[in-house]
C-alpha positions as CSV (number, residue, x, y, z in Angstrom):
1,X,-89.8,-45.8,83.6
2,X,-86.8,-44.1,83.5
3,X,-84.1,-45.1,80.7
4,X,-81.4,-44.1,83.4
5,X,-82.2,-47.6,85.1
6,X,-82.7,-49.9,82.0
7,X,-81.3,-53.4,81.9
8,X,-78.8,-55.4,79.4
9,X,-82.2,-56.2,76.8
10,X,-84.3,-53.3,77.6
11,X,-85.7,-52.0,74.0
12,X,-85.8,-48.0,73.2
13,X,-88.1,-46.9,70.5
14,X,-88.8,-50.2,70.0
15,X,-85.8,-50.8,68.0
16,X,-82.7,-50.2,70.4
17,X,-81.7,-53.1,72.2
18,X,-79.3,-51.7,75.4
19,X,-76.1,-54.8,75.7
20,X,-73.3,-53.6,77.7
21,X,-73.3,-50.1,80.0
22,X,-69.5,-48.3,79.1
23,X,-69.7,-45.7,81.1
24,X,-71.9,-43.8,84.1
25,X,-71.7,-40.7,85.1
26,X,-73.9,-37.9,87.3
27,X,-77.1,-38.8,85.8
28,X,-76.4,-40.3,82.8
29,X,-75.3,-43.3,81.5
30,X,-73.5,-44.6,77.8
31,X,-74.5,-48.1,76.7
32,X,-73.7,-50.2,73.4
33,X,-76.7,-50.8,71.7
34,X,-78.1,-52.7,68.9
35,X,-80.4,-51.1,66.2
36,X,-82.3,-54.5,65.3
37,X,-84.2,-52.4,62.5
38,X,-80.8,-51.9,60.7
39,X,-78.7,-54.7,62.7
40,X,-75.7,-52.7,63.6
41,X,-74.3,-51.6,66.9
42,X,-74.7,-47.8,68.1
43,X,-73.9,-45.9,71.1
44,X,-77.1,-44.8,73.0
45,X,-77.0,-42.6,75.9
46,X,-80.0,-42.7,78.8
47,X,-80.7,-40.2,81.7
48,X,-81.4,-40.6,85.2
49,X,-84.9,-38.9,86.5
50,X,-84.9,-34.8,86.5
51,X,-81.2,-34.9,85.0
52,X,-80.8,-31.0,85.2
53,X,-79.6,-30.7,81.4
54,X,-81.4,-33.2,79.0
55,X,-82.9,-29.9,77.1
56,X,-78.8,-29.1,76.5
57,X,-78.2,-32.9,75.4
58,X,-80.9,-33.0,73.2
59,X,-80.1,-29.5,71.5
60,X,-76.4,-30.2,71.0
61,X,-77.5,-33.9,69.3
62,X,-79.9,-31.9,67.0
63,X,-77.3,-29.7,65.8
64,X,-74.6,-32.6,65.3
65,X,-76.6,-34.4,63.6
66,X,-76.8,-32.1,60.5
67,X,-73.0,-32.3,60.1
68,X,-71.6,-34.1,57.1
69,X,-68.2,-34.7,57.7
70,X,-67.2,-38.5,58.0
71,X,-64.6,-37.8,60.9
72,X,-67.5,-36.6,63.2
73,X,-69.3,-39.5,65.0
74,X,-72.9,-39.1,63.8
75,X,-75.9,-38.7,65.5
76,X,-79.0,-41.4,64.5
77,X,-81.9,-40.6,66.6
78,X,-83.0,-38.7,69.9
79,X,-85.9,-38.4,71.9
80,X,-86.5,-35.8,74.5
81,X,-89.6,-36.9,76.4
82,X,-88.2,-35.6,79.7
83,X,-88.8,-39.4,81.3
84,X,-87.8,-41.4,78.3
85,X,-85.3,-39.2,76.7
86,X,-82.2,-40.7,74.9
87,X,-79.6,-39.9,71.8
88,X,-78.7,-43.0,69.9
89,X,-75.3,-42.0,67.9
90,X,-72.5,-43.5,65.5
91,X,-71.1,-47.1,67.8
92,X,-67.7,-46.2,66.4
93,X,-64.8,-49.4,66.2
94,X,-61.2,-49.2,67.4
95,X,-58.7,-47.4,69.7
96,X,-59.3,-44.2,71.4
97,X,-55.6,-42.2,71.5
98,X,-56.0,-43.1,75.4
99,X,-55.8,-46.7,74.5
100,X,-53.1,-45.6,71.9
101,X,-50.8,-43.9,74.7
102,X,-51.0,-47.4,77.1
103,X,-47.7,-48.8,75.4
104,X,-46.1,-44.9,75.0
105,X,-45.8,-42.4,73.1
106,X,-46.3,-42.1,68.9
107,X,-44.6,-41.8,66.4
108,X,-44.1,-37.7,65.9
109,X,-45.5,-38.0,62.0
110,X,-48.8,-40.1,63.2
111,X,-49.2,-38.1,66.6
112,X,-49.1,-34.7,64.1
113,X,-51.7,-36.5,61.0
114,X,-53.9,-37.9,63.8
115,X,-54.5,-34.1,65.3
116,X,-54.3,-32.9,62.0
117,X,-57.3,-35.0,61.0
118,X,-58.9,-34.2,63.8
119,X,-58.6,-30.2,63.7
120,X,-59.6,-30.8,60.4
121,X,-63.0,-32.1,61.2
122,X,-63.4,-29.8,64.1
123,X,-63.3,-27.4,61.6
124,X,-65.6,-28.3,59.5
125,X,-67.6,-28.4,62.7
126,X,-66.7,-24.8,63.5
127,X,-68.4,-23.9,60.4
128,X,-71.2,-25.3,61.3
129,X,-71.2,-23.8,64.2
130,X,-70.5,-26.5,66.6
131,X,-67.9,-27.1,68.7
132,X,-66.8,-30.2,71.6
133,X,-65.5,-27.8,74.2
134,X,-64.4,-31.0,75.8
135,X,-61.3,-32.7,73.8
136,X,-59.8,-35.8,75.6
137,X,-57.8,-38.9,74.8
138,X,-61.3,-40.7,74.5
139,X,-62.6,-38.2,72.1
140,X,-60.7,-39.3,69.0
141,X,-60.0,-42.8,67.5
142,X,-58.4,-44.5,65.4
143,X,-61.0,-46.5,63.7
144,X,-60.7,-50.1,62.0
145,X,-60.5,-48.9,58.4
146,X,-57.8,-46.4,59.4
147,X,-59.2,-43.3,59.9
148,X,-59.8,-40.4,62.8
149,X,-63.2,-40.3,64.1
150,X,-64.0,-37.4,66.7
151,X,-66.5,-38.4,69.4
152,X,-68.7,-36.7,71.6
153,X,-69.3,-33.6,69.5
154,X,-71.3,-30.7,71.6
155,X,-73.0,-33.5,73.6
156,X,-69.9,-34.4,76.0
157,X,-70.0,-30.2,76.9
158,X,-73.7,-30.2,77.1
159,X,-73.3,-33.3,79.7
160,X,-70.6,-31.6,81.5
161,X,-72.4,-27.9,81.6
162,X,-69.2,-26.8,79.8
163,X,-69.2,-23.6,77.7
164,X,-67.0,-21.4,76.4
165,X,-66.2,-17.6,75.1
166,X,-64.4,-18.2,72.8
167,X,-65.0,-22.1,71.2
168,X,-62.6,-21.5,68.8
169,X,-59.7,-21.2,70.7
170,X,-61.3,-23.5,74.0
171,X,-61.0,-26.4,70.7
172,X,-57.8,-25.4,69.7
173,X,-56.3,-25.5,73.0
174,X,-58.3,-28.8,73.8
175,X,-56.1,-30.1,70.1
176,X,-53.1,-28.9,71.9
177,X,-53.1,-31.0,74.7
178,X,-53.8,-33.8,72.4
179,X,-51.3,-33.7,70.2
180,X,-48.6,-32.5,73.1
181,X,-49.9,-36.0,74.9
182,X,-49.4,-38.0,71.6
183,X,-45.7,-36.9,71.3
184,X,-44.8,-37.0,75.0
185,X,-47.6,-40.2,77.0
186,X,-47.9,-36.8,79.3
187,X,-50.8,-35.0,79.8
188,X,-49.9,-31.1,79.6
189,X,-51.9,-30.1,82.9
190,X,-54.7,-31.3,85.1
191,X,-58.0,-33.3,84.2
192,X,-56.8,-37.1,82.9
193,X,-55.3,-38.7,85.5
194,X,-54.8,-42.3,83.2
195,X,-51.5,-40.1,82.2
196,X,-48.4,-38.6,84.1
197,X,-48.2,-35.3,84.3
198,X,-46.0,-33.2,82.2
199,X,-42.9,-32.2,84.0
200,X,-42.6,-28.1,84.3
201,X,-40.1,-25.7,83.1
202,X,-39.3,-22.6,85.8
203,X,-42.1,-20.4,84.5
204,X,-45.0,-22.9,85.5
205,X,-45.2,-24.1,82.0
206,X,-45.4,-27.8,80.8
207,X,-41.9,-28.4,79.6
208,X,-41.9,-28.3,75.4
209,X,-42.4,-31.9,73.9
210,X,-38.6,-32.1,72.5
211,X,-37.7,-31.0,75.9
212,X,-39.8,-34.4,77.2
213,X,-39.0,-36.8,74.3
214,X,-36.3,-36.9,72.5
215,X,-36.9,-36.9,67.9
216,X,-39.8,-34.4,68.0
217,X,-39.1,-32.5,64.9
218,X,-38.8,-28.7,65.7
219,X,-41.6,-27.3,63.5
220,X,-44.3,-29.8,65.3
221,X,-43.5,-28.8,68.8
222,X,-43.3,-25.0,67.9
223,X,-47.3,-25.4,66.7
224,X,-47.6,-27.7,69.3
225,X,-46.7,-25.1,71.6
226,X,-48.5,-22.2,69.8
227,X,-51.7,-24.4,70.5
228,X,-51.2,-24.8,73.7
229,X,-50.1,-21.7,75.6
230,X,-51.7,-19.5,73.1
231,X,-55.1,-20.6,75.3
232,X,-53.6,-20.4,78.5
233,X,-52.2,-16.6,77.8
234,X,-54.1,-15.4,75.3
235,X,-51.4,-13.2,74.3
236,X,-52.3,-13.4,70.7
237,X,-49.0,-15.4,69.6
238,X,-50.8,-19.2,68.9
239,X,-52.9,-20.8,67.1
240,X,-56.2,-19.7,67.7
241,X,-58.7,-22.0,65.5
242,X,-59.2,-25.7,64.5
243,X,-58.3,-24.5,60.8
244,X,-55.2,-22.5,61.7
245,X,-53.6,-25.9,63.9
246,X,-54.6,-28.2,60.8
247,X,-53.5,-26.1,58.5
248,X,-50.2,-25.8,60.0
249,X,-49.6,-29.3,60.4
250,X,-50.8,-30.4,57.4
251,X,-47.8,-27.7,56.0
252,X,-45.0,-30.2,57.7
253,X,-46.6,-33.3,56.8
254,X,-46.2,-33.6,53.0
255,X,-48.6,-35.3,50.6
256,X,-46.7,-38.7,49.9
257,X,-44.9,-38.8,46.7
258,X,-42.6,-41.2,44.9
259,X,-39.3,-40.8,46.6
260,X,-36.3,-39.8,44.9
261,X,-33.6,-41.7,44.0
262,X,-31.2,-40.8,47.1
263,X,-32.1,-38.1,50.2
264,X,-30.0,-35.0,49.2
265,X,-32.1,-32.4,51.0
266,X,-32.1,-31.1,54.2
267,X,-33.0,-33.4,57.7
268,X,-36.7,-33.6,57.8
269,X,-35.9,-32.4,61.2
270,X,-34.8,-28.8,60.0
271,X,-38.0,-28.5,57.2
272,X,-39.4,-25.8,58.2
273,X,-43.6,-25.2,58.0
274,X,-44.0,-24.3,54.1
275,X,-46.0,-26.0,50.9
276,X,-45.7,-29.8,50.4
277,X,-42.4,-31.2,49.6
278,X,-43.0,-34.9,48.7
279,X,-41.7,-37.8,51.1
280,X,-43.2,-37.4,54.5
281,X,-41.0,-35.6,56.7
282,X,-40.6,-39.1,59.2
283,X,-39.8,-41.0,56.7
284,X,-35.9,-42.3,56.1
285,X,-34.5,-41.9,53.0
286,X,-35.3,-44.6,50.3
287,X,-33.1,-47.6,50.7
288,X,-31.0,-47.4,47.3
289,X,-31.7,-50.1,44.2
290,X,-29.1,-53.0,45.2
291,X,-26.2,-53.3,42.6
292,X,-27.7,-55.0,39.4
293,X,-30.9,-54.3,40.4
294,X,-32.4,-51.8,38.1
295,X,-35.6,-50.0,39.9
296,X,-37.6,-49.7,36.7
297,X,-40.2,-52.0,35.7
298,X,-38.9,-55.5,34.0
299,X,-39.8,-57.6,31.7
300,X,-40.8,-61.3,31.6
301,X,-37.0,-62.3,30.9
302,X,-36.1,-60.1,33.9
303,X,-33.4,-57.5,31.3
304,X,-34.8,-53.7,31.5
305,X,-37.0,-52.5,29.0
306,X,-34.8,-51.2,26.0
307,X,-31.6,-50.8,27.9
308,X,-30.2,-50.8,24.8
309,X,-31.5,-48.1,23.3
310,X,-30.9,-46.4,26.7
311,X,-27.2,-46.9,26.0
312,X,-27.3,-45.6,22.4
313,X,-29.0,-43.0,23.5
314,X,-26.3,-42.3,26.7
315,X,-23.4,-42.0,23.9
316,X,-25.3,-39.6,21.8
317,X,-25.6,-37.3,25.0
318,X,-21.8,-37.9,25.6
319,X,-20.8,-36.8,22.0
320,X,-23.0,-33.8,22.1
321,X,-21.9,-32.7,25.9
322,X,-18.4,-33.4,24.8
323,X,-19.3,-30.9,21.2
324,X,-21.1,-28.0,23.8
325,X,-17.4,-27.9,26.2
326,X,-15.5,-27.4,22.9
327,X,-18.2,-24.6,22.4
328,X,-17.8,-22.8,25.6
329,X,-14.2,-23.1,25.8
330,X,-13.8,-21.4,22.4
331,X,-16.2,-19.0,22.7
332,X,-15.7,-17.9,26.2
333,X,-13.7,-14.3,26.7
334,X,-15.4,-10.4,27.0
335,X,-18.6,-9.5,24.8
336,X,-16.6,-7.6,22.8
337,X,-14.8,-10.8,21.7
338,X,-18.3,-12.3,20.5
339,X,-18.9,-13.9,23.5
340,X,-22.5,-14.0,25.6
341,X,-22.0,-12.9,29.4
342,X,-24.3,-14.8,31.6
343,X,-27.6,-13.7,32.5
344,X,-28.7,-12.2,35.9
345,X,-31.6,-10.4,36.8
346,X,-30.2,-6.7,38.2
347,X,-31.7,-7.7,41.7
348,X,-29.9,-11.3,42.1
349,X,-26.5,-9.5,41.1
350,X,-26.5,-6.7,43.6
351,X,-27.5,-9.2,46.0
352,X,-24.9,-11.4,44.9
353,X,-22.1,-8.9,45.1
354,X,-23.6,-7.4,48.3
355,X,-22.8,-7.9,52.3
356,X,-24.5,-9.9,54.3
357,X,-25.4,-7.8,57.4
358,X,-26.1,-9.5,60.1
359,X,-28.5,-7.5,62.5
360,X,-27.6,-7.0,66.4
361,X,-31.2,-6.9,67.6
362,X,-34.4,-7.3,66.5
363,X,-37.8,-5.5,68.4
364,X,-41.2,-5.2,68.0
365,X,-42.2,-1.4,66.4
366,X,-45.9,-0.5,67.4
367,X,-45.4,3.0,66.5
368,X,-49.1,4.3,65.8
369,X,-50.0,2.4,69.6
370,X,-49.2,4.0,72.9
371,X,-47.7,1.9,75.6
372,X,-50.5,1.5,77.3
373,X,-52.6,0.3,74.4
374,X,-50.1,-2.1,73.3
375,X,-48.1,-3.1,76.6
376,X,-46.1,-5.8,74.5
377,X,-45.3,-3.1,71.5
378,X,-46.3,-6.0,68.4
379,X,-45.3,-9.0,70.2
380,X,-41.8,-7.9,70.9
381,X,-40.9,-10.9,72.8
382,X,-40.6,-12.9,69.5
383,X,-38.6,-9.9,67.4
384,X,-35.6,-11.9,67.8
385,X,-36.9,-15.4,66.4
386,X,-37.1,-13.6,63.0
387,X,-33.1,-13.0,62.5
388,X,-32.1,-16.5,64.6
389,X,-31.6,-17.9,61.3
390,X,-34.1,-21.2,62.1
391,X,-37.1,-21.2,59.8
392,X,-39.2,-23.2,61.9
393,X,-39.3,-20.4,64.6
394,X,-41.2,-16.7,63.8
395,X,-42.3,-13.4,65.4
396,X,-45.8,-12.6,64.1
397,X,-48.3,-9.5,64.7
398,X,-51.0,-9.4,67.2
399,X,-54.3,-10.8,65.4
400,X,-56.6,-8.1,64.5
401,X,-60.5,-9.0,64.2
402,X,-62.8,-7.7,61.3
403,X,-60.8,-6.0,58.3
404,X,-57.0,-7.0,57.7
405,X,-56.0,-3.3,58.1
406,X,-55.7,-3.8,61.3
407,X,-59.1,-3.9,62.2
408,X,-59.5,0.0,61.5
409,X,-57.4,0.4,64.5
410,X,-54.1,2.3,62.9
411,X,-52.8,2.1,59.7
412,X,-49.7,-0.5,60.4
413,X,-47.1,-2.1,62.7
414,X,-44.1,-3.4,61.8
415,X,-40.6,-5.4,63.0
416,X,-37.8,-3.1,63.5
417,X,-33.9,-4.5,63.3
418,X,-31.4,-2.5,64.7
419,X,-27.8,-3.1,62.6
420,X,-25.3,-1.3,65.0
421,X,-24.3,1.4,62.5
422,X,-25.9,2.8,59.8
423,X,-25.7,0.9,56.5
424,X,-27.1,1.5,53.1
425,X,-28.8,-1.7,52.0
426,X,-28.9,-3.6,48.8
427,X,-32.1,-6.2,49.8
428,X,-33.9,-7.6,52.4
429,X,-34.8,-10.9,52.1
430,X,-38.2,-11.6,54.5
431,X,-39.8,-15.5,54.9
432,X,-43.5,-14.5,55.4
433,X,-46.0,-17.2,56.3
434,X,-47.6,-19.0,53.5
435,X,-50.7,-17.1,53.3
436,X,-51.2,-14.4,50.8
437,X,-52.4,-11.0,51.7
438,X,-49.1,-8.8,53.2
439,X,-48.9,-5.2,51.6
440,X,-45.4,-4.2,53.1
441,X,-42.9,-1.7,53.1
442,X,-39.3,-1.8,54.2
443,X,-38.0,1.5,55.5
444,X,-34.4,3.3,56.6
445,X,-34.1,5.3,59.3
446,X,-31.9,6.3,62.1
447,X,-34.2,6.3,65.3
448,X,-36.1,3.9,67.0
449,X,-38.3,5.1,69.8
450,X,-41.7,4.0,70.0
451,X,-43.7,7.0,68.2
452,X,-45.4,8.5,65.4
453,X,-42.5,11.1,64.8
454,X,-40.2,8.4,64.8
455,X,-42.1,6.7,61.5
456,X,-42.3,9.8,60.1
457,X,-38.5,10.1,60.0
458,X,-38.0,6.8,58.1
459,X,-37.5,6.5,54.1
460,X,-39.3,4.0,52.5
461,X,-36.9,2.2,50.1
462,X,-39.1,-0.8,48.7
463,X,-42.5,-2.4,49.3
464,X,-44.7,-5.3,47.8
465,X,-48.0,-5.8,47.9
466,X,-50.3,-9.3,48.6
467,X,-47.1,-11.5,49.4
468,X,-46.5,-14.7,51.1
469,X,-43.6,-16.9,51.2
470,X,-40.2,-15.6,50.8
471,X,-40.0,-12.5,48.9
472,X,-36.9,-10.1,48.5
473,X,-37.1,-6.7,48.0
474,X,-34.7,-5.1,46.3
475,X,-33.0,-1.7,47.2
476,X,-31.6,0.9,44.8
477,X,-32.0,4.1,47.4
478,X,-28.6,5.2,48.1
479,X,-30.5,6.3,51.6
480,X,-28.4,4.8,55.0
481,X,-29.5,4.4,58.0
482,X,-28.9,2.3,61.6
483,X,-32.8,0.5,61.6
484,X,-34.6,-1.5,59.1
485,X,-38.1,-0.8,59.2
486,X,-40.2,-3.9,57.9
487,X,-43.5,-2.3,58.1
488,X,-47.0,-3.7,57.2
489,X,-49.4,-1.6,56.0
490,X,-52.2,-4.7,55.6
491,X,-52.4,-8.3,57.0
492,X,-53.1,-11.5,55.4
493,X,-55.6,-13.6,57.3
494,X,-54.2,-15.7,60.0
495,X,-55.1,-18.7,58.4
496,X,-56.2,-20.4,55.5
497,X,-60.0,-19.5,55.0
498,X,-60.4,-17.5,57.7
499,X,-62.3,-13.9,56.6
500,X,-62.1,-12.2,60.2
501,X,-58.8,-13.1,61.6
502,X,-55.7,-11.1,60.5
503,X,-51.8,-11.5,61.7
504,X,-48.4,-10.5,60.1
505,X,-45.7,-13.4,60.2
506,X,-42.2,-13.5,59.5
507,X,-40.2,-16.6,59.6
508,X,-36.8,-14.9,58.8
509,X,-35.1,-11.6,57.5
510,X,-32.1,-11.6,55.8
511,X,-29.9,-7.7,55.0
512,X,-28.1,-7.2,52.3
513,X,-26.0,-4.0,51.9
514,X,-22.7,-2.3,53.3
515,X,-21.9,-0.2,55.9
């Protein structure tokens, strides 16, 4: 008999009791089960007779089942007699994110650690080797204890007959729909009905979730776009792995720490991607200790623990603060009057006394590619979000596969700003991505068409090797010039872990000099 047409009660290996069908579909059907051996619920799937793709099932159950991560939905038990076949898997308790969306959208900071938990464990997957190829709202929930389980692993796509070229970026773009539909209750395209469509922008696109719903912080709907359209255009701009979205939304959701006695940085709004900063970035300031109230710990008789040795300590620190002014005051004057002159690296005081130069333009500088090999010359589209002043927005490099220079294509590319007249610089300030791994020059020059020549003609006035974050290099060449060459010469990988993938990234560039 086949297990396709089992009743509520029918037994499966003698230990699987079927209760309650949950879903049906082209030849097979999803039933919660009891295991009576170990008395708990599990998920067991049957098949109809001659279901064209049990051999795909039972392979992609196999290879699930050796995965470790607790966010995967494991796999118990299969059998593949071709009549009697059948996966028993993981029965796992609470909401799917389509049950989540019914009442609207989330909250931006559990919409971002929900996808972030689960590009985490699809990650892991990746790894492995395995990959779902078929991300919905039903394929992640938000279990009883609290936590993201991802459902459906390799055996939804077997099902389905879905594969993919590329399962790394089918994933990633399958995360990007999720986490767009989390922040907006729309569904960025075609394929799950149970939501509204997302409205479109001119170009075709599905508008931007800020441009939806109003609070999305800036730096979780730029990766949520990079996710997203990076698969539909494969232009080499996005996110293009599990790993790269998580770690990127990890980097603007903070680790929780003990907030600070009053918010005096910036709008969590404005934080751009970048290493954990302590509250989470959704939270509201701390609510201040009430008057009277002191926030330490107190004792039985409700005083603070030695306050008054806290205040014979305070006037001690008064009378020496008051003693260090009378200090200053009489020793303050020229060196040659026995004073000390404060002390600044030579780099923060030319930078100091310097210009700001604001560049007119910024453009993509694939020199060492013809037009033809490089139609978009590095991504120049994006050249201008590096000088718009907003960390949270960034031109990057094309990705290059197998070594990071450049994949033995050429021997670099860079970002070229064009200053309107020719200055002599002092520093340039870059904000790379957090990844290490940039060797980069910065060079002066007068000409910018697209060419060898052209590079050839440029004076290198600084460089630094392996760097990440924001680095400035700083310029004693007395050499002038109209462009600013920022020119890599190696690539870090283009995220963390990742040994194949390589990309350049530059959050913001900031001139220093005079004209």
């Amino acid at each position: 008999m086949s297990t396709f047409i089992s009743e509520p009660g029918t037994r499966l290996g003698g230990r699987y009791r079927l209760e309650d069908r949950i879903s049906a579909s082209g030849g097979w059907s999803a039933w919660k089960a009891i295991d009576e051996t170990l008395a708990r619920p599990v998920t067991v799937l049957t098949f109809a007779p001659g279901f064209p793709r049990i051999r795909e099932v039972v392979t992609a159950a196999r290879a699930a089942s050796r995965l470790t991560d607790a966010r995967l939905a494991q796999v118990f038990d299969v059998e593949e007699n071709w009549d009697q076949a059948y996966v028993v898997m993981e029965w796992v308790a609470g909401d799917s994110l389509h049950d989540m969306l019914a009442d609207g959208p989330l909250e931006p900071g559990q919409s971002a650690e929900i996808i972030a938990e689960g590009a985490d464990a699809l990650a892991s997957a990746h790894a492995a080797g395995v990959a779902h190829l078929c991300l919905t709202p039903g394929s992640l929930r938000w279990t009883n204890g609290g936590g993201v389980k991802v459902v459906g692993l390799g055996i939804d796509a077997a099902l389905s007959g879905t594969t993919s070229d590329d399962p790394a970026l089918t994933d990633t773009w399958g995360l990007g729909k999720l986490l767009y539909a989390a922040l907006t209750a729309h569904w960025p395209g075609e394929g799950w009905p149970a939501l509204p469509s997302a409205p479109q922008s001119p170009d075709g696109r599905p508008c931007s979730p800020r441009q939806v719903r109003a609070g999305v912080p800036s730096a979780v709907d730029d990766i949520t776009c990079q996710a997203l359209f990076q698969s539909e255009h494969g232009d080499g701009t996005g996110m293009t792995s599990p790993a790269a979205l998580a770690g990127a939304l990890h980097r603007v959701i903070p680790a929780p720490a003990p907030p600070p006695a009053q918010h005096t940085g910036p709008d969590w709004d404005e934080m751009p991607p970048g290493p954990p900063t302590g509250q989470r970035y959704w939270q509201l300031a701390p609510e201040p200790p009430r008057r009277g109230v002191p926030p330490g710990p107190r004792r039985p008789g409700g005083r603070p623990r030695a306050s008054g040795a806290m205040l014979g300590l305070g006037a001690v620190l008064v009378v020496v603060l008051v003693g260090i002014g009378v200090w200053i005051l009489g020793h303050r004057g020229s060196p040659s009057d026995g004073g000390t002159p404060p002390t600044h690296s030579a780099s923060s005081s030319a930078s100091s006394s310097a210009s700001l130069l604001p560049p007119a333009s910024a453009h993509g500088f694939d020199a060492l590619s013809s037009p033809s090999d490089d139609p978009g010359n590095e991504n120049d589209q994006l050249a201008n979000l590096a000088i718009d002043g907003n960390p949270s927005t960034s031109w990057n490099t094309q990705f290059y596969i197998g070594n990071p220079v450049f994949g033995g294509t050429k021997t670099g590319t860079g970002l070229i700003l064009d200053m309107g007249k020719p200055v002599r610089l002092s520093s340039v300030r870059v904000m790379f991505g957090s990844i290490p791994g940039a060797d980069v020059q910065i060079k002066l020059g007068n000409n910018n068409t697209r060419a060898p020549s052209t590079l050839s003609s440029f004076t290198t006035v600084a460089d630094g090797t392996d760097l990440a974050g924001t680095h400035t290099f700083t310029v004693s060449s007395r050499a002038t010039g109209r462009y600013v060459l920022i020119w890599f010469t190696k690539l870090p990988p283009q995220s963390a872990g990742s040994s194949n993938r390589f990309e350049g990234k530059i959050y913001n560039a900031v001139v220093r000099g005079s004209r």
